[in-house]
mmCIF file of the N, C-alpha and C atoms, coordinates in Angstrom:
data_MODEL
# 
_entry.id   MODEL 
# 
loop_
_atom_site.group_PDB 
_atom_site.id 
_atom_site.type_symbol 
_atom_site.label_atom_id 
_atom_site.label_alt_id 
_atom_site.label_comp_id 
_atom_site.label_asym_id 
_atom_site.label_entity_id 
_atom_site.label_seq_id 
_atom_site.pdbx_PDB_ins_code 
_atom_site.Cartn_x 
_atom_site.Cartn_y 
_atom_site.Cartn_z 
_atom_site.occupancy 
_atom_site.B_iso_or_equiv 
_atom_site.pdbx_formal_charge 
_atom_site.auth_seq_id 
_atom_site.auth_comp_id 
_atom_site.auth_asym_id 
_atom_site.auth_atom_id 
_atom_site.pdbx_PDB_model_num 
ATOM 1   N N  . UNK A 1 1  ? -35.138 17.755 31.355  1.00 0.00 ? 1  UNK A N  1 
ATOM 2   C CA . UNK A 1 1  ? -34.769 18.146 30.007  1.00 0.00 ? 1  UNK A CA 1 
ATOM 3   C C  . UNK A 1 1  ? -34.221 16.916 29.275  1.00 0.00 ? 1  UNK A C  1 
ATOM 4   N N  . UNK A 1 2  ? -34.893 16.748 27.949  1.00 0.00 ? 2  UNK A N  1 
ATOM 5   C CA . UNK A 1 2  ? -34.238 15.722 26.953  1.00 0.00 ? 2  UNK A CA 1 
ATOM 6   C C  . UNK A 1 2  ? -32.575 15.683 26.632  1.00 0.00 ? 2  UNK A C  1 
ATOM 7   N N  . UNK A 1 3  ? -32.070 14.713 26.991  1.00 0.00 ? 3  UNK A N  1 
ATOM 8   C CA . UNK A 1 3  ? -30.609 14.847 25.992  1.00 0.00 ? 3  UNK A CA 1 
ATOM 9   C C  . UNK A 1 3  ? -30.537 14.490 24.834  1.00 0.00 ? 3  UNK A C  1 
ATOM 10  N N  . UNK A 1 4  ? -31.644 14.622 23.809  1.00 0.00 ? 4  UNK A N  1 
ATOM 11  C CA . UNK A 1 4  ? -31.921 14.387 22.590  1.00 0.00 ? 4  UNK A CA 1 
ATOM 12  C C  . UNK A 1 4  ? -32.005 16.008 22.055  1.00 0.00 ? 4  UNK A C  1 
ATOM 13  N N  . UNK A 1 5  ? -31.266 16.168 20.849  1.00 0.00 ? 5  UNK A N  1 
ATOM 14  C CA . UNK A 1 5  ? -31.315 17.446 20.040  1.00 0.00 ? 5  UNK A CA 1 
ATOM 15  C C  . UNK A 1 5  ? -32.906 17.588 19.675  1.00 0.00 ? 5  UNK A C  1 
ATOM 16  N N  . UNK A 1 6  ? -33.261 18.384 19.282  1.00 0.00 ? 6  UNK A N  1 
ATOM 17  C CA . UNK A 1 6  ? -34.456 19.002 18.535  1.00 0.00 ? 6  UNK A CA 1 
ATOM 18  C C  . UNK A 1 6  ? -33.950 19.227 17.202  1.00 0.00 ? 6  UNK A C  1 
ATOM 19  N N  . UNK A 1 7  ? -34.715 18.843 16.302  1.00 0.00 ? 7  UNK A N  1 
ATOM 20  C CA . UNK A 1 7  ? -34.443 19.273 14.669  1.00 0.00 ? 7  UNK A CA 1 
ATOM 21  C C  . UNK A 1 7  ? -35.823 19.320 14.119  1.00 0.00 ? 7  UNK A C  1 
ATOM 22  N N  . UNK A 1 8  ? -36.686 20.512 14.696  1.00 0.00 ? 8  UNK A N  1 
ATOM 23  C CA . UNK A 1 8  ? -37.891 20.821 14.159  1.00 0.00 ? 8  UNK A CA 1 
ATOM 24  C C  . UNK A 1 8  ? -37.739 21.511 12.568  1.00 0.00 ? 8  UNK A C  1 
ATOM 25  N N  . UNK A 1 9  ? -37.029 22.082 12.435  1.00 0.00 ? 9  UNK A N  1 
ATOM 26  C CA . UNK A 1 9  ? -36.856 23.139 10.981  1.00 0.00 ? 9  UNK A CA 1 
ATOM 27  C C  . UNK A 1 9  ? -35.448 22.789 10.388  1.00 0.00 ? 9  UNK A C  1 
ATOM 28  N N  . UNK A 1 10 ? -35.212 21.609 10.710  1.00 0.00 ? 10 UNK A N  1 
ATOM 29  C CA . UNK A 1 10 ? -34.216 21.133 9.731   1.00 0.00 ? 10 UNK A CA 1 
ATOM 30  C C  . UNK A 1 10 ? -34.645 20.311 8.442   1.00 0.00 ? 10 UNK A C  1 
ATOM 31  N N  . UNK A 1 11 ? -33.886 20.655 7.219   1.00 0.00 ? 11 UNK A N  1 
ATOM 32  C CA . UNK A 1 11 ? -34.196 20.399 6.108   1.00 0.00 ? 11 UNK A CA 1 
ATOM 33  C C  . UNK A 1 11 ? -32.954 19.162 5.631   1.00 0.00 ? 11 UNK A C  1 
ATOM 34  N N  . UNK A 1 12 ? -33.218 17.667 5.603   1.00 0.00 ? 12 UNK A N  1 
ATOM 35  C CA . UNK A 1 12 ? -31.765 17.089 5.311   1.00 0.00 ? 12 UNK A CA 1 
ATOM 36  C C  . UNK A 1 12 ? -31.780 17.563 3.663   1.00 0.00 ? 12 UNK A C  1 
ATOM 37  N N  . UNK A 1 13 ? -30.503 17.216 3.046   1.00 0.00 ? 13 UNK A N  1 
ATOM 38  C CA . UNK A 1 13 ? -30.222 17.541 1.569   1.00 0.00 ? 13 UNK A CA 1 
ATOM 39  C C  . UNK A 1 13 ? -29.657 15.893 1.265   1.00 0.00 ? 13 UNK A C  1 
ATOM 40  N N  . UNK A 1 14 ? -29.267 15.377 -0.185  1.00 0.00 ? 14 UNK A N  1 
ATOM 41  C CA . UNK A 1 14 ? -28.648 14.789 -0.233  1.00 0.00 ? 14 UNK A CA 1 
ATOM 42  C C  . UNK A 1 14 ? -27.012 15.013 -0.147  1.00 0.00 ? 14 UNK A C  1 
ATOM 43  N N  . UNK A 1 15 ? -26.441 13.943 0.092   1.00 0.00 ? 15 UNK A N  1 
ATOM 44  C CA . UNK A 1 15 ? -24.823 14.611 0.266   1.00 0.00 ? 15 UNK A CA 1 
ATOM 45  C C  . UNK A 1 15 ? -24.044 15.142 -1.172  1.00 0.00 ? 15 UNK A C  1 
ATOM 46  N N  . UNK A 1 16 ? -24.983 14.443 -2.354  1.00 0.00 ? 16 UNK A N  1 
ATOM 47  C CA . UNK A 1 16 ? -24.386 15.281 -3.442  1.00 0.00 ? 16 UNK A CA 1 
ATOM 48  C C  . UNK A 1 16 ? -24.715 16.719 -3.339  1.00 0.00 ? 16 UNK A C  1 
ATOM 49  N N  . UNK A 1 17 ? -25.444 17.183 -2.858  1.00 0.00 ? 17 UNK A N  1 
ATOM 50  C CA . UNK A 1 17 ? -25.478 18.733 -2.825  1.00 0.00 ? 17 UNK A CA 1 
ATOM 51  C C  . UNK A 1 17 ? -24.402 19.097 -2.840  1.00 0.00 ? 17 UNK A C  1 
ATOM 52  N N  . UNK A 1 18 ? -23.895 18.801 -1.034  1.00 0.00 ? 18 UNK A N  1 
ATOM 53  C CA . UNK A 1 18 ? -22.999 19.161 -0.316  1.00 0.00 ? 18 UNK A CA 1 
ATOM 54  C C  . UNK A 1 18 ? -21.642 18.961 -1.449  1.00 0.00 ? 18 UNK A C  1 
ATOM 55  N N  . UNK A 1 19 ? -21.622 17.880 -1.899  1.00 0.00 ? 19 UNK A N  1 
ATOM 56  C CA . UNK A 1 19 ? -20.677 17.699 -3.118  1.00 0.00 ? 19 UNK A CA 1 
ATOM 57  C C  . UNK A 1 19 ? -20.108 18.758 -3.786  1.00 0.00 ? 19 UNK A C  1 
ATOM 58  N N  . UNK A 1 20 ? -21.463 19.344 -4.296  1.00 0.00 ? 20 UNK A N  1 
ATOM 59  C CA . UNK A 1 20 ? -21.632 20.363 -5.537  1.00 0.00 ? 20 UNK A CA 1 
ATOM 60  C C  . UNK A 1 20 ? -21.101 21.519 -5.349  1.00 0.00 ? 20 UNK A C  1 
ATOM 61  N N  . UNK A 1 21 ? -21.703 21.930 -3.918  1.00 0.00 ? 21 UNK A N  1 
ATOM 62  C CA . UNK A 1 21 ? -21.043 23.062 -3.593  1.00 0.00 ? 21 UNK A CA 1 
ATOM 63  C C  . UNK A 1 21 ? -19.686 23.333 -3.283  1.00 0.00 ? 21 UNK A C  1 
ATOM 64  N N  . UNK A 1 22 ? -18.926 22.330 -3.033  1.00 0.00 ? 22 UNK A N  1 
ATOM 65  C CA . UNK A 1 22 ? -17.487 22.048 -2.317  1.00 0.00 ? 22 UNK A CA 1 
ATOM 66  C C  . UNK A 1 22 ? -16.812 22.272 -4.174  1.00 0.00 ? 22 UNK A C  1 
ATOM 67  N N  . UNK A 1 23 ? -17.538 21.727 -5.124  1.00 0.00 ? 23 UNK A N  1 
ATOM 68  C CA . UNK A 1 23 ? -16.504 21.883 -6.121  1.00 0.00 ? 23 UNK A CA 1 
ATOM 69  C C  . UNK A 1 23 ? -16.771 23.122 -6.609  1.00 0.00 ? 23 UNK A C  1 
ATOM 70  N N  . UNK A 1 24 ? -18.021 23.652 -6.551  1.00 0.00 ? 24 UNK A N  1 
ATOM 71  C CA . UNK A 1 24 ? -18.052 25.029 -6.681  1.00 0.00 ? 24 UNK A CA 1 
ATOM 72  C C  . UNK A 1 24 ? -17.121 25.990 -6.105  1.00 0.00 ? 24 UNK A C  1 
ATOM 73  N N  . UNK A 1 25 ? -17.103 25.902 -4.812  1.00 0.00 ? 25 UNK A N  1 
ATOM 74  C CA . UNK A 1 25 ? -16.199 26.589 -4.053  1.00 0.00 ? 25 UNK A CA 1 
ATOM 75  C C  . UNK A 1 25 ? -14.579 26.484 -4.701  1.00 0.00 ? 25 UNK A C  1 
ATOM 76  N N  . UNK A 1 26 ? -14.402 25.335 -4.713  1.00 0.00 ? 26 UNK A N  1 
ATOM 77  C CA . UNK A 1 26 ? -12.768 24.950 -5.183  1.00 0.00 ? 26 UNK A CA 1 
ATOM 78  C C  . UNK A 1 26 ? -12.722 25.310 -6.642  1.00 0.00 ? 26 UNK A C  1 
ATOM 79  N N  . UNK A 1 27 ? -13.914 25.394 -7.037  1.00 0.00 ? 27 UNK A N  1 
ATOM 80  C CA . UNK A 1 27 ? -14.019 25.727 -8.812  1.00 0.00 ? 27 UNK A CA 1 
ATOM 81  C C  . UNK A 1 27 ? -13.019 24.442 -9.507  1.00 0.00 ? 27 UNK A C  1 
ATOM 82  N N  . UNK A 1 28 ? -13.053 23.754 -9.250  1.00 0.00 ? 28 UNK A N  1 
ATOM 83  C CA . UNK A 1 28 ? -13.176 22.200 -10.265 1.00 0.00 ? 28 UNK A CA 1 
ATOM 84  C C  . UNK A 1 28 ? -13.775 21.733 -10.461 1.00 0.00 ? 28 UNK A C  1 
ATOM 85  N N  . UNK A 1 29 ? -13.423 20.755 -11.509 1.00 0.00 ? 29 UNK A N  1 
ATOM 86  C CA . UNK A 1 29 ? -14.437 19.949 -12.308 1.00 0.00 ? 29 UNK A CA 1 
ATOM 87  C C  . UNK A 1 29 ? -14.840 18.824 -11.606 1.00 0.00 ? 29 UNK A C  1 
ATOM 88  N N  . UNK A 1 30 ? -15.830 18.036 -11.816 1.00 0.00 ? 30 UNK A N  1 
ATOM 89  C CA . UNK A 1 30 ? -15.962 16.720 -11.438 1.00 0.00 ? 30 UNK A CA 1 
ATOM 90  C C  . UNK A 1 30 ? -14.849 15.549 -11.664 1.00 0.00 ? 30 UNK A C  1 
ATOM 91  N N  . UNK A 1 31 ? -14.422 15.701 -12.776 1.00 0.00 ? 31 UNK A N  1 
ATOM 92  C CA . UNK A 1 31 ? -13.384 14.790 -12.895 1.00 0.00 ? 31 UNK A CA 1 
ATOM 93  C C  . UNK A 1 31 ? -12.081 15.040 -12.166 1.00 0.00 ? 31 UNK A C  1 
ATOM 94  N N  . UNK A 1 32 ? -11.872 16.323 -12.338 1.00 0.00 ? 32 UNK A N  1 
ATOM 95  C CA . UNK A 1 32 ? -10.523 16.661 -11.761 1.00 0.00 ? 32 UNK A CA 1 
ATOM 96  C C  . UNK A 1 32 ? -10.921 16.299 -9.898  1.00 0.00 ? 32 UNK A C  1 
ATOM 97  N N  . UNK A 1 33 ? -12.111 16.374 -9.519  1.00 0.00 ? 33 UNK A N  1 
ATOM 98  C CA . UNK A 1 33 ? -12.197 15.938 -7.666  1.00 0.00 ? 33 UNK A CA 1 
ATOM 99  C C  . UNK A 1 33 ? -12.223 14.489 -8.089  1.00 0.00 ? 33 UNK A C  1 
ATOM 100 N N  . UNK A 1 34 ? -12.304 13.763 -8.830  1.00 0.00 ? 34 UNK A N  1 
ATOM 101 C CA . UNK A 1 34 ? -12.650 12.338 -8.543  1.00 0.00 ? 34 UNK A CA 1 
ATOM 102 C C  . UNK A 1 34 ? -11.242 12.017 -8.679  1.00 0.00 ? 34 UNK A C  1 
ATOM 103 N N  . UNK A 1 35 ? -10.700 12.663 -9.943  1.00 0.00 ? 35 UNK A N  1 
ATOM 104 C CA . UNK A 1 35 ? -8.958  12.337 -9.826  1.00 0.00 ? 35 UNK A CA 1 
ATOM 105 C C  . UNK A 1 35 ? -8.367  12.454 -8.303  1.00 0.00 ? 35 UNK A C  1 
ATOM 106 N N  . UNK A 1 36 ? -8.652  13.596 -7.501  1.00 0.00 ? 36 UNK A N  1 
ATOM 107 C CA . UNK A 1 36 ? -7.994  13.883 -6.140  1.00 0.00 ? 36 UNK A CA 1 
ATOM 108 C C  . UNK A 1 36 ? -7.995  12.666 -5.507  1.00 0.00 ? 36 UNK A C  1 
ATOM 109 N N  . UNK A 1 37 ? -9.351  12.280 -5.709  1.00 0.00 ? 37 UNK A N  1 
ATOM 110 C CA . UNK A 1 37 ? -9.873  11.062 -4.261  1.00 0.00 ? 37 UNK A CA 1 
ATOM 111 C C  . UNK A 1 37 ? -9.510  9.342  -5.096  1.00 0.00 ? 37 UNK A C  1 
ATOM 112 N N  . UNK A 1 38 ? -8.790  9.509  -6.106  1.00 0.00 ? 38 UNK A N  1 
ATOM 113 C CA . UNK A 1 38 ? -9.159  8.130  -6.729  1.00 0.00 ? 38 UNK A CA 1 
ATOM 114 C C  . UNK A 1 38 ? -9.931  7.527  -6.824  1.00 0.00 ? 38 UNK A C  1 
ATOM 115 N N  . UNK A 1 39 ? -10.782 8.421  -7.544  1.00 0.00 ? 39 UNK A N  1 
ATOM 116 C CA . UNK A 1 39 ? -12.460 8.009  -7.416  1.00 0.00 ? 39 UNK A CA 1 
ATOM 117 C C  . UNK A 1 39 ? -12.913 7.698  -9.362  1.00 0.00 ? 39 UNK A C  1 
ATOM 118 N N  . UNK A 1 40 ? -14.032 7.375  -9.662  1.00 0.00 ? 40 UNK A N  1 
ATOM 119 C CA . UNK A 1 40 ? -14.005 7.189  -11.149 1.00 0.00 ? 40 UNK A CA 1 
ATOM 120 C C  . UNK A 1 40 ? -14.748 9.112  -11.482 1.00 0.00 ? 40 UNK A C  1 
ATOM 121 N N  . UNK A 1 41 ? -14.751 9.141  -12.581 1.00 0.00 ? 41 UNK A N  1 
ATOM 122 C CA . UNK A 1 41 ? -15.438 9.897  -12.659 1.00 0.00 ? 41 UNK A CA 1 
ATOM 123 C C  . UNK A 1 41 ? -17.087 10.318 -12.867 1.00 0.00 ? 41 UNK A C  1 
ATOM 124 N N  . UNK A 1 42 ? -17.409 8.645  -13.135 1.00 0.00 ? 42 UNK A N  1 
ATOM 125 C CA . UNK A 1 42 ? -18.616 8.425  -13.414 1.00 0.00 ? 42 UNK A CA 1 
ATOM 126 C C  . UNK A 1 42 ? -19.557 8.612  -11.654 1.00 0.00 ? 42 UNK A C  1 
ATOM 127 N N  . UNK A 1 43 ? -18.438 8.143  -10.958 1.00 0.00 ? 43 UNK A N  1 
ATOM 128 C CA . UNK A 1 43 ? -19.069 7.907  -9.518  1.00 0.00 ? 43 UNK A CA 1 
ATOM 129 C C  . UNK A 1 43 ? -18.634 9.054  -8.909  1.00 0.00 ? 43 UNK A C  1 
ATOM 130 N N  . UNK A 1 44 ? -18.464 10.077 -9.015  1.00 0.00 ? 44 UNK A N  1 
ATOM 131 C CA . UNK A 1 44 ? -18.448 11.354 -8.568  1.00 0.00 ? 44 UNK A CA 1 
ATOM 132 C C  . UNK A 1 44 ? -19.583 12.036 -9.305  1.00 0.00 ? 44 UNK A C  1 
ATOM 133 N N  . UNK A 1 45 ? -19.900 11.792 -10.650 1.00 0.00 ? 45 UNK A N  1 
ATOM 134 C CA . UNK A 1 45 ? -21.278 12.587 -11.246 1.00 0.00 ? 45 UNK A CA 1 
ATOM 135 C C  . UNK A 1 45 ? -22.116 11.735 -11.301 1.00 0.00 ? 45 UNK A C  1 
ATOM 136 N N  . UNK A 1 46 ? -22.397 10.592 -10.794 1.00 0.00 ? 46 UNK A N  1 
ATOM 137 C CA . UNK A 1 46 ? -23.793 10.209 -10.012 1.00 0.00 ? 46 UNK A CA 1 
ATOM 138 C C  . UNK A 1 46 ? -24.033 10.527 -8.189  1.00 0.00 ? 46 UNK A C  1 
ATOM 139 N N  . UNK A 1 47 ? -22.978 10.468 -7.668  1.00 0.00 ? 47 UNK A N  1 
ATOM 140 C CA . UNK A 1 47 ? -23.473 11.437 -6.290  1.00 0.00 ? 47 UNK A CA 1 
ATOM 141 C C  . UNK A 1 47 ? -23.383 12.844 -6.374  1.00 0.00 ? 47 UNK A C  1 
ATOM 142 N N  . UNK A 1 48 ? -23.043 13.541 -7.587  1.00 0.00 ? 48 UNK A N  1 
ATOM 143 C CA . UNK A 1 48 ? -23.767 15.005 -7.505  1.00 0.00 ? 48 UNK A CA 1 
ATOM 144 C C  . UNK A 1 48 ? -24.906 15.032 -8.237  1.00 0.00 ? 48 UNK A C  1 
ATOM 145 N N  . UNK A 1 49 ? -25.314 14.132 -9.443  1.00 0.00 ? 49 UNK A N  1 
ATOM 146 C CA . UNK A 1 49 ? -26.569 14.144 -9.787  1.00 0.00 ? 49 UNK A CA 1 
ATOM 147 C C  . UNK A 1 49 ? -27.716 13.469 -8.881  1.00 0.00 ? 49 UNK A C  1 
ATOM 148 N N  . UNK A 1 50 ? -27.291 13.408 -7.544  1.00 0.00 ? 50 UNK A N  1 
ATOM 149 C CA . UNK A 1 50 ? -28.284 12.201 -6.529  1.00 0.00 ? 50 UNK A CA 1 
ATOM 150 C C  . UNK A 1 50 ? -28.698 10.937 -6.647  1.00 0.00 ? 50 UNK A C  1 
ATOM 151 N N  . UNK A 1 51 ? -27.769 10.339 -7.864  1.00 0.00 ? 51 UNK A N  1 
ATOM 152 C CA . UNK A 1 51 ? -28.383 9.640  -8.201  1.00 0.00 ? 51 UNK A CA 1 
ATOM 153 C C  . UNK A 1 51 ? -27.875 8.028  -7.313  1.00 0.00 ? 51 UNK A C  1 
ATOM 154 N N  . UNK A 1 52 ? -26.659 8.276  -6.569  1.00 0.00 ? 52 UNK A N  1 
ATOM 155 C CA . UNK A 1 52 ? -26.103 7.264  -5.513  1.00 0.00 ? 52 UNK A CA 1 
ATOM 156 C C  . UNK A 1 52 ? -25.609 8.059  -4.117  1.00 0.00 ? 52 UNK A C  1 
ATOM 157 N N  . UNK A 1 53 ? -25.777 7.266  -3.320  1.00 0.00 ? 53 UNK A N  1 
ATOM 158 C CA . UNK A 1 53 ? -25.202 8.222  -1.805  1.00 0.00 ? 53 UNK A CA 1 
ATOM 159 C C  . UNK A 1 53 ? -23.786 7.639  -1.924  1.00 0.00 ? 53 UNK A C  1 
ATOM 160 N N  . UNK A 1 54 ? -23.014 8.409  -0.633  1.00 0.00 ? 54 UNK A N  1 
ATOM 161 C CA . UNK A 1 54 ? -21.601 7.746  -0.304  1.00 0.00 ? 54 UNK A CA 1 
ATOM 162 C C  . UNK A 1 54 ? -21.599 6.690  0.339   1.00 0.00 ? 54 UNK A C  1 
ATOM 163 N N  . UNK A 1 55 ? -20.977 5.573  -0.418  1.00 0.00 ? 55 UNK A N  1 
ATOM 164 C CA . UNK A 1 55 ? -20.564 4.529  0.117   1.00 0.00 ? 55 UNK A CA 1 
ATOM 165 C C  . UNK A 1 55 ? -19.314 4.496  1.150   1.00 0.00 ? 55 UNK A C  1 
ATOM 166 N N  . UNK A 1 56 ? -19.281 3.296  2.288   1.00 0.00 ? 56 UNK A N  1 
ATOM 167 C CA . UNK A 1 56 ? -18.606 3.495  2.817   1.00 0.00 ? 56 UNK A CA 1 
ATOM 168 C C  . UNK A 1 56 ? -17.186 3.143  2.162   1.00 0.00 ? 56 UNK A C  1 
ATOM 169 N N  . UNK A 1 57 ? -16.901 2.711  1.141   1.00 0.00 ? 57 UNK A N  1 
ATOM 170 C CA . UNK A 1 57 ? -15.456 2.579  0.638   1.00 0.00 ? 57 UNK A CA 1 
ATOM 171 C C  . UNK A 1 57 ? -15.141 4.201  0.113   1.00 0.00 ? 57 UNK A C  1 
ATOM 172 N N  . UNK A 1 58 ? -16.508 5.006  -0.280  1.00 0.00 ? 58 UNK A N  1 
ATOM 173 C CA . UNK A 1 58 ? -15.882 6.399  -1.173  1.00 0.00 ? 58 UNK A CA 1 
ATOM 174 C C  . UNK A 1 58 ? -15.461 7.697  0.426   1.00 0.00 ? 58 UNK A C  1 
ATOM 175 N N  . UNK A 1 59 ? -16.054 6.992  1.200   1.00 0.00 ? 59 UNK A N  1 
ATOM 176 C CA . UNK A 1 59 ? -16.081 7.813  2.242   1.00 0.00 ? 59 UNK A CA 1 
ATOM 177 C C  . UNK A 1 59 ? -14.397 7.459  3.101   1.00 0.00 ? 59 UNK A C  1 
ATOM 178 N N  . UNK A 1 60 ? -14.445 5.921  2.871   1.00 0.00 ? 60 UNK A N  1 
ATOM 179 C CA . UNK A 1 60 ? -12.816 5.982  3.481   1.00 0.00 ? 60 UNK A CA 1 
ATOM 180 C C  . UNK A 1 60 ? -11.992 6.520  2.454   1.00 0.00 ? 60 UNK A C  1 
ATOM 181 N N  . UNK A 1 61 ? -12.048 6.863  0.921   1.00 0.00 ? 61 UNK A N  1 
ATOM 182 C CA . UNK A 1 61 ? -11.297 7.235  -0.127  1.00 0.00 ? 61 UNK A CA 1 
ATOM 183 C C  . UNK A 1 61 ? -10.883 9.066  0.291   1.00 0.00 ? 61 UNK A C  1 
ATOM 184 N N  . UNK A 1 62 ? -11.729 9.542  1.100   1.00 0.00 ? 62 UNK A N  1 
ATOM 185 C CA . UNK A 1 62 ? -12.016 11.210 1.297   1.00 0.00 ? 62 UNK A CA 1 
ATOM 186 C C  . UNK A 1 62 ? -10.971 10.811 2.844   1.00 0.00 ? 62 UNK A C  1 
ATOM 187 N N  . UNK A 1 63 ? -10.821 10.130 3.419   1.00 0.00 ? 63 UNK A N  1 
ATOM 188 C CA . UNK A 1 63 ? -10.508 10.221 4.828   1.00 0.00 ? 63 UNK A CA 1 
ATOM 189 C C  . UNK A 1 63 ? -8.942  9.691  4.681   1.00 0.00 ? 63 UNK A C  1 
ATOM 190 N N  . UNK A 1 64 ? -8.295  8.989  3.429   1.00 0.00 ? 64 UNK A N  1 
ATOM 191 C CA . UNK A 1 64 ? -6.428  9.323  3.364   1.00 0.00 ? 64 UNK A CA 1 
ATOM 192 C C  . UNK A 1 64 ? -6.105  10.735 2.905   1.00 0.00 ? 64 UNK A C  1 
# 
C-alpha cells in the first residue's frame, strides 16, 4: 500500500475563496478583516478577488 494520499475528486479553490467565506461567516467587511490582521485593504480585496495568493509575510500577519 502507497503512503501517498489519493486526491482523485478533489477540486483545489483559490485561497481567496476560502477568504470570502470566513468573512461571510464573521459577517465583516473586507476592510474591517484587513484592519484585524494589519493588512491594507487593497491587499485583502485582491486575494478575495483572486487576483494575488497569500504571501508568506500575509500568512505570518494571520499567525500573531
Amino acid at each position: 500500500m502507497s503512503r501517498n494520499p489519493e486526491y482523485k475528486d478533489l477540486i483545489g479553490f483559490h485561497p481567496g475563496n476560502y477568504v470570502s467565506d470566513i468573512l461571510d461567516d464573521m459577517n465583516i467587511t473586507q476592510e474591517e478583516f484587513a484592519h484585524r490582521l494589519g493588512l491594507s485593504g487593497k491587499t485583502v480585496s485582491k486575494l478575495v478577488n483572486n487576483e494575488e495568493g497569500i504571501s508568506p509575510a500575509t500568512a505570518n500577519n494571520w499567525l500573531k
